[in-house]
C-alpha positions as CSV (number, residue, x, y, z in Angstrom):
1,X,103.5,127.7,39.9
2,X,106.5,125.9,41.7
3,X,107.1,123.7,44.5
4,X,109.4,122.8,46.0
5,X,109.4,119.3,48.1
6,X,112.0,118.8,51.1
7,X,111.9,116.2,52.8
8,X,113.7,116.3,56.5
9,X,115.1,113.6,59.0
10,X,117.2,115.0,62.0
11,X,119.1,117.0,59.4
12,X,119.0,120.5,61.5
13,X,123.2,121.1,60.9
14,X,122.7,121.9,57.5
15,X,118.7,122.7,57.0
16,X,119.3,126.1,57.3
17,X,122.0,126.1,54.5
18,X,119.8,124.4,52.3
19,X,116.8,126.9,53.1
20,X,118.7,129.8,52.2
21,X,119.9,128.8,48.6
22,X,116.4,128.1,48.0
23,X,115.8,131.8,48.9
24,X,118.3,133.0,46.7
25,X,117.2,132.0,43.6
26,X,117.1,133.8,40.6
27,X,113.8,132.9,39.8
28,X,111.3,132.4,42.8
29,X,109.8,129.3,44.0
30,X,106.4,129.6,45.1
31,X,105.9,127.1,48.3
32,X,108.2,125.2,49.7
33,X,106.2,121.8,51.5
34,X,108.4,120.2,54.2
35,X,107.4,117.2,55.1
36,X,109.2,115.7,58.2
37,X,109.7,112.0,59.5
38,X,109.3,112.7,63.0
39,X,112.6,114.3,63.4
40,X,113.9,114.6,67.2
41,X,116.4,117.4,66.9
42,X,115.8,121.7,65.8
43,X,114.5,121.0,62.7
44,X,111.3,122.6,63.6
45,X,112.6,125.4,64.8
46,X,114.8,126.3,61.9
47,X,111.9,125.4,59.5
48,X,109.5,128.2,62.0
49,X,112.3,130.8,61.6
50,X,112.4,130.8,57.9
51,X,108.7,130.8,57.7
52,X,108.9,134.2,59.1
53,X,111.2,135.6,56.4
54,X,110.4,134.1,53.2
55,X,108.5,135.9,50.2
56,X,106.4,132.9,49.8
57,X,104.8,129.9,52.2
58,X,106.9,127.5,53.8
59,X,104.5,124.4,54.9
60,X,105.4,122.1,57.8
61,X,104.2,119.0,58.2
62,X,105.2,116.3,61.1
63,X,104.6,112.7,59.8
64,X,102.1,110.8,62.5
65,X,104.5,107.7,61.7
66,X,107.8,107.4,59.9
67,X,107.2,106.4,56.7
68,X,111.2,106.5,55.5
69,X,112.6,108.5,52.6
70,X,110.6,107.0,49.5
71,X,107.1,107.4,50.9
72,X,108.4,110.4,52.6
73,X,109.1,112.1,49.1
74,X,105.4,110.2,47.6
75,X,103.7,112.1,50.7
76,X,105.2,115.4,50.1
77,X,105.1,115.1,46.6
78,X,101.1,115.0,46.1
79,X,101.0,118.1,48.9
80,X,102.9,120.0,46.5
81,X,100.6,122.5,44.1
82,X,102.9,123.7,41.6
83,X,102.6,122.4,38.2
84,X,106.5,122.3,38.6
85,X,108.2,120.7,41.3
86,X,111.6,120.7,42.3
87,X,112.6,117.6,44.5
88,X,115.0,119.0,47.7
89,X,117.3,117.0,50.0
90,X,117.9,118.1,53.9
91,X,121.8,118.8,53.3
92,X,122.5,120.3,49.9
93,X,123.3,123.8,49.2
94,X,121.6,124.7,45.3
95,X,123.3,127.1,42.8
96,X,121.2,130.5,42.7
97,X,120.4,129.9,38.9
98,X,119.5,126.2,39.6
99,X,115.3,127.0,39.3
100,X,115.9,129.1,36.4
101,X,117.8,126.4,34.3
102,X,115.4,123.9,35.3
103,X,112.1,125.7,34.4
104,X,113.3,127.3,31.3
105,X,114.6,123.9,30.1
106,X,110.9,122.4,30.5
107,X,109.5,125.7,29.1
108,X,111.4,125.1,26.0
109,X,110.7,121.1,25.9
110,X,107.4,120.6,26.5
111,X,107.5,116.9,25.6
112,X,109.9,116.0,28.5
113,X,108.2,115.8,32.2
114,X,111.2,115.4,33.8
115,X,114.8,117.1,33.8
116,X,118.0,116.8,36.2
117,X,121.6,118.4,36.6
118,X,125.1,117.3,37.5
119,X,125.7,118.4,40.9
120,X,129.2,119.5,42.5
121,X,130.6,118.1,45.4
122,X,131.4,119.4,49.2
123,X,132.5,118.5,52.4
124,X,130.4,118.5,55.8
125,X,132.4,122.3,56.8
126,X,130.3,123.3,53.6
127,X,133.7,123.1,51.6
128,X,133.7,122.6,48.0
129,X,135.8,119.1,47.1
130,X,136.8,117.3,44.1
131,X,134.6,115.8,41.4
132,X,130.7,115.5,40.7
133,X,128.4,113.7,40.9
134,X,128.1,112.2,37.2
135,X,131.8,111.3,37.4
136,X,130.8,109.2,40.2
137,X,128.0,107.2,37.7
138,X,130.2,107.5,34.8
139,X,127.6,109.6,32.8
140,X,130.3,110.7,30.7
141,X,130.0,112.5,26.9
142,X,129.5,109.0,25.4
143,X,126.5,108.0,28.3
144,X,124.9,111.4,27.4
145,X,124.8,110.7,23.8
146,X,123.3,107.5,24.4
147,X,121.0,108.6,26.4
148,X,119.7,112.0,24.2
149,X,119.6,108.8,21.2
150,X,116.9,107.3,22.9
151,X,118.3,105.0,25.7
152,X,117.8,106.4,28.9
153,X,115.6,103.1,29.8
154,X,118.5,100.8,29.5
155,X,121.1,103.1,31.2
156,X,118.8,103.6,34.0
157,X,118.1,100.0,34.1
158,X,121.3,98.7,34.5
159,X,122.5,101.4,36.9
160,X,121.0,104.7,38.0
161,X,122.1,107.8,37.3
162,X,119.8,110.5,38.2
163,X,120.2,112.1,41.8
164,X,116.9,113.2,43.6
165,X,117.8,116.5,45.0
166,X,118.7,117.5,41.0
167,X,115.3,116.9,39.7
168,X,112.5,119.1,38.4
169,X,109.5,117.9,37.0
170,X,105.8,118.5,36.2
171,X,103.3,117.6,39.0
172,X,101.0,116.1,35.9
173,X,103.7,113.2,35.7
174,X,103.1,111.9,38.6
175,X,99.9,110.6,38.2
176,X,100.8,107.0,36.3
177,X,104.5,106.5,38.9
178,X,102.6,106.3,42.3
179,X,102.1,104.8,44.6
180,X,105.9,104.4,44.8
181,X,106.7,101.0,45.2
182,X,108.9,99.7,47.6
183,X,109.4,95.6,47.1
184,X,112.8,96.6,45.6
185,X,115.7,97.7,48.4
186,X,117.6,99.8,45.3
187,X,114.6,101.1,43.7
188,X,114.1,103.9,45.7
189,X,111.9,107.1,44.9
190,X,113.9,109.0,42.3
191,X,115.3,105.5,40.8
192,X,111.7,104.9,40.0
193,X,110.4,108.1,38.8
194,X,113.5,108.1,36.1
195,X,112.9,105.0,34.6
196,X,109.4,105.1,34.2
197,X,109.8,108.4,32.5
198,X,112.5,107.4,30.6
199,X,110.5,104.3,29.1
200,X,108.6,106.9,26.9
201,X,111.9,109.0,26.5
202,X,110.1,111.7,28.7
203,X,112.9,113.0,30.7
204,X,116.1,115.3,30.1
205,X,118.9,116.8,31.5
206,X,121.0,119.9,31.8
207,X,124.7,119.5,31.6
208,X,125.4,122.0,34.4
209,X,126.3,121.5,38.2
210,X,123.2,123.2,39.7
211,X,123.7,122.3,43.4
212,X,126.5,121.4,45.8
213,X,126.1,117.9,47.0
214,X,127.4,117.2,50.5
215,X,128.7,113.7,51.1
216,X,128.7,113.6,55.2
217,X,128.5,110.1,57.1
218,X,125.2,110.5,57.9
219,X,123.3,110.9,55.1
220,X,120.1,108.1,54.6
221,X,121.4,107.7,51.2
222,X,123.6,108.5,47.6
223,X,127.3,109.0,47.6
224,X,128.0,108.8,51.2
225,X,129.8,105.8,51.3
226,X,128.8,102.3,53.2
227,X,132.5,100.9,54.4
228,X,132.3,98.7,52.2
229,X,135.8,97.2,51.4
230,X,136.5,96.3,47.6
231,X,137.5,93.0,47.1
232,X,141.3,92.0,46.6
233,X,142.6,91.0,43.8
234,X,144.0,87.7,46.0
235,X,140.9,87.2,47.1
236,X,139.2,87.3,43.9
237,X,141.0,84.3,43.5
238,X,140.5,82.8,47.0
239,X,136.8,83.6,47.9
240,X,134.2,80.9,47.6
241,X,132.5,81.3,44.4
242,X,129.6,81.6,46.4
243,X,130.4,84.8,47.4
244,X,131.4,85.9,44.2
245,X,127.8,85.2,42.8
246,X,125.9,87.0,45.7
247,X,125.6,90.3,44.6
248,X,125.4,88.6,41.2
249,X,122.0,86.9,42.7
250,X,120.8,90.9,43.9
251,X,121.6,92.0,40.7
252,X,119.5,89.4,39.2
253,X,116.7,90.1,41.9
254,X,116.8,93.9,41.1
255,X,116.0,93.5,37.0
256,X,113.6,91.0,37.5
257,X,111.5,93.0,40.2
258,X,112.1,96.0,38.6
259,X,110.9,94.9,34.8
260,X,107.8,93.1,36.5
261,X,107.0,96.3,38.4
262,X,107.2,98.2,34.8
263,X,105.3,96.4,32.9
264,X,102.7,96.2,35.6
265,X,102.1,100.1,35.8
266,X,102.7,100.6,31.7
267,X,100.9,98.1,30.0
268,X,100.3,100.9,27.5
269,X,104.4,100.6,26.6
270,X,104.8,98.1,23.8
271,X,106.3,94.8,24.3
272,X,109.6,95.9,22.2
273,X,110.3,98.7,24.5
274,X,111.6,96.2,27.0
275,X,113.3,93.6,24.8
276,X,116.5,95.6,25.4
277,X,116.1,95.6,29.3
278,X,115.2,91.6,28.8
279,X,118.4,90.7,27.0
280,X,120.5,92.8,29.8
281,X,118.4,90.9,32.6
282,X,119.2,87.5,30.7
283,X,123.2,88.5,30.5
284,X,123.0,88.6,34.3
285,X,121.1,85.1,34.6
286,X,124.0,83.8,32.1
287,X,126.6,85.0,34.6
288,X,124.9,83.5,37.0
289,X,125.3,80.0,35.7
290,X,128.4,80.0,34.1
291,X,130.1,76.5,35.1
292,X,132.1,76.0,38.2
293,X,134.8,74.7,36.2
294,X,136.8,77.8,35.3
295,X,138.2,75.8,31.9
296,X,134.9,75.5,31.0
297,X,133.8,79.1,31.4
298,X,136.1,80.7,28.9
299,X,134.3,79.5,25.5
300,X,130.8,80.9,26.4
301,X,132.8,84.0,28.2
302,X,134.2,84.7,24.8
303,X,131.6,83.7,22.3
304,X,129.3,86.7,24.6
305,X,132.5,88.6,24.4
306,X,132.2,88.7,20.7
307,X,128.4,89.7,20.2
308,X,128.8,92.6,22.5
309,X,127.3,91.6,25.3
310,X,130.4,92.2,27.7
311,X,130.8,95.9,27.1
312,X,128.9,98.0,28.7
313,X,129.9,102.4,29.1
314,X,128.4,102.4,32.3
315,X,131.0,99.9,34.3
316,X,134.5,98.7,33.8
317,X,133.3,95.9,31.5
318,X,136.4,94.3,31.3
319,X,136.9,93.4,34.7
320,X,133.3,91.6,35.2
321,X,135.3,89.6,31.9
322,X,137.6,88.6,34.0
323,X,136.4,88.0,36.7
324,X,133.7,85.7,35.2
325,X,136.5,83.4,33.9
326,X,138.5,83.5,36.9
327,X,137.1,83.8,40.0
């Protein structure tokens, strides 16, 4: 049996779409459970008139309180009954062999609980644009090989690459990842469910752009874009250094949270699973107290330089080099 679980948010302009890619599919879903956070605008309605038309039930179900998009997804989740479930965004538009890809790719792996796609990209006109998703994480040939060799855990750790509304996996995974937690801003549902599978090596992926992805500005979250602006090269030079270690600080914050929530829901996991997520959390506490003095930050810049510790496939390693001498 498969699920599907959608969570919605006053996404009515594109709901519609989404529904009716999920009715195209080449392989049948067998429910779809919505489960709304108190949404103000037609979502209802559009939810009501595809009720009346699909193959298979369409559930409905109005949150009594919002509980926001991680304990959204944990709700609809457990309503689900398929032994495979397919997590759905509000806004996407999916490819009409995207069920069948997934499913046969856990069919054929039975020891992976967990698998996810690339995704193409569109506009808010429903417009296909430039680029995907994995271009946008840098999963590239060289991440993927990493990751099939056994180090999903420490890609995921130091940055996350799996998008929600790509993900299939079996219901019977669930049971060790909730509840979901929520003490981490970043760590949001799909973060969470990756990592923990991928501490076991439990999850996969298909190298295949399954759904359209709509960046629009009013998305809750992904590759939306904050307004953020990137930092100057002047005023890499010119900002207190203060500011410079901030979102070194969050970073910090994150992997410390993050292992401590691990290792509290999988004591079962070895201790020398996590050594490699410990030395990547002790890099960041390094940065983190490198001397003010920039002079004095360029021998135990380089001596990390040389054991490795610098480069890293996921970022532009070079310039956190730099910058840790310089700014």
């Amino acid at each position: 049996m498969i699920s599907v679980a959608l969570c919605t948010y006053n996404g009515a302009k594109y709901l519609g779409e989404q529904l009716e890619s999920i009715l195209n599919q080449t392989r049948s879903v067998n429910e779809i459970v919505i489960c709304d956070d108190r949404s103000s605008d037609a979502t209802a309605d559009i939810v009501k008139a595809f009720q009346d038309k699909a193959p298979f039930p369409i559930y409905f179900n109005r949150n009594d309180s919002q509980l926001g998009s991680t304990k959204n997804f944990e709700k609809c989740l457990q309503l689900c009954q398929g032994d495979i479930i397919f997590l759905c965004d509000q806004d996407d538009s999916w490819m009409p062999e995207k069920v069948e890809k997934l499913v046969y790719f856990l069919e054929k792996n039975p020891q992976q609980q967990m698998v996810f796609s690339n995704a193409g990209m569109m506009d808010e006109k429903s417009e296909r644009i430039a680029g995907n998703i994995w271009q946008e994480v840098m999963f590239d040939d060289n991440m993927q090989k990493i990751w099939q060799a056994g180090g999903a855990a420490q890609i995921l750790y130091k940055g996350y690459v799996v998008t929600g509304a790509t993900v299939a996996l079996r219901k019977s995974a669930l049971d060790k990842m909730l509840p979901f937690p929520t003490s981490v801003k970043d760590l949001i549902h799909d973060a969470w469910m990756s990592i923990s599978l991928a501490l076991k090596n439990q999850i996969g992926f298909v190298n295949e752009e399954l759904i359209l992805y709509r960046r629009h500005s009013a998305q809750q979250v992904g590759f939306g874009g904050n307004g953020v602006e990137a930092v100057s090269f002047k005023q890499r030079f010119s900002r207190p250094r203060a500011e410079k270690l901030l979102p070194i600080q969050e970073e910090l914050y994150r992997l410390e949270s993050t292992l401590a929530l691990l290792k509290q829901h999988y004591p079962e996991v070895p201790a020398n699973q996590f050594a490699k997520l410990e030395s990547h959390r002790d890099f960041v506490k390094f940065r983190l107290e490198l001397p003010e003095n920039r002079l004095l930050r360029i021998f135990p810049v380089t001596l990390k330089f040389l054991t490795g510790k610098y480069y890293d496939p996921q970022k532009h390693w070079w310039k956190t080099l730099l910058g840790d001498i310089v700014e």
